[in-house]
N, C-alpha and C positions, 0 to 999 in steps of 0.2 A: 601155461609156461611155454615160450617157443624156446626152442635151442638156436643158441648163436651161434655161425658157421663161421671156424676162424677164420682170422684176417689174412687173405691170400687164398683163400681155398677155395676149388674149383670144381662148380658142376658140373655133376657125368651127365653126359644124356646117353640113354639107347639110343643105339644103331641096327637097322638089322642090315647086314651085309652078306649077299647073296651073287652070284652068274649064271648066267645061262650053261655052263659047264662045270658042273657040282664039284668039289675037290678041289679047290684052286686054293692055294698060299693067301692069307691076308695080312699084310704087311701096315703097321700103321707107324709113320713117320720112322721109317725101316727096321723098324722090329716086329716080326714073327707074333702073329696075335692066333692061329688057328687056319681052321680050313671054310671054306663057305660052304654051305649055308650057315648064319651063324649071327646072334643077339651080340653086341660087343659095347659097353659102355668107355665113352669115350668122353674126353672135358671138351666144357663148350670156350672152345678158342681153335684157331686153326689146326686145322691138323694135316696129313699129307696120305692118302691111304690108297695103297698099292694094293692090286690083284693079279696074280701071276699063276701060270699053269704051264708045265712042259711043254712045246711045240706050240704054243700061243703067245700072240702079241702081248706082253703088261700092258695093264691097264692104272692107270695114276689122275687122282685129283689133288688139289689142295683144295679145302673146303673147312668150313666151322660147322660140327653136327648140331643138328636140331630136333628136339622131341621129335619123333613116329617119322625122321628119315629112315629112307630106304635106298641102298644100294645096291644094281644089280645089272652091272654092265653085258652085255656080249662082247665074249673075249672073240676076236680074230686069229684064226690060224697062222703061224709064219707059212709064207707062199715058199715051197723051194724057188732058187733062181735061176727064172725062165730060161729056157735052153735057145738059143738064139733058129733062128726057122733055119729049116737047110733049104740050100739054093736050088732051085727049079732046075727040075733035069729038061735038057734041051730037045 
């Protein structure tokens, strides 16, 4: 007996979603899913999943998950802004 999967309904697949800077926010299609490292079933249709960490750049794809993906960006620091050179003493 196979079970029928109602009309409309939608396969998760695992995700494992991880960064190079452990602790980060993961956001998927801007709701709050956890911190990384981290397994997250998600449905297979677009989705939009954001990774954010204090003092670091977000990190954002749009993408459709797929069985044994894996995400695991290197977030970038925010650069403070460059202090302009001081002018050559004469």
């Amino acid at each position: 007996y196979k079970r029928q999967m109602p009309v409309g309904a939608i396969n998760m697949v695992e995700v494992t979603i991880d960064s190079d800077l452990a602790k980060a926010d993961i956001l998927v299609d801007g709701v709050f899913r956890g911190t990384t490292p981290q397994v997250i079933p998600l449905p297979n249709k677009q989705v939009t999943i954001t990774i954010e960490r204090q003092g670091y750049q977000p990190w954002s794809r749009a993408l459709v998950p797929v069985t044994g993906m894996r995400i695991q960006p290197a977030l970038e620091p925010i650069s403070p802004s460059p202090t302009p050179p001081s002018a050559p003493k004469p």
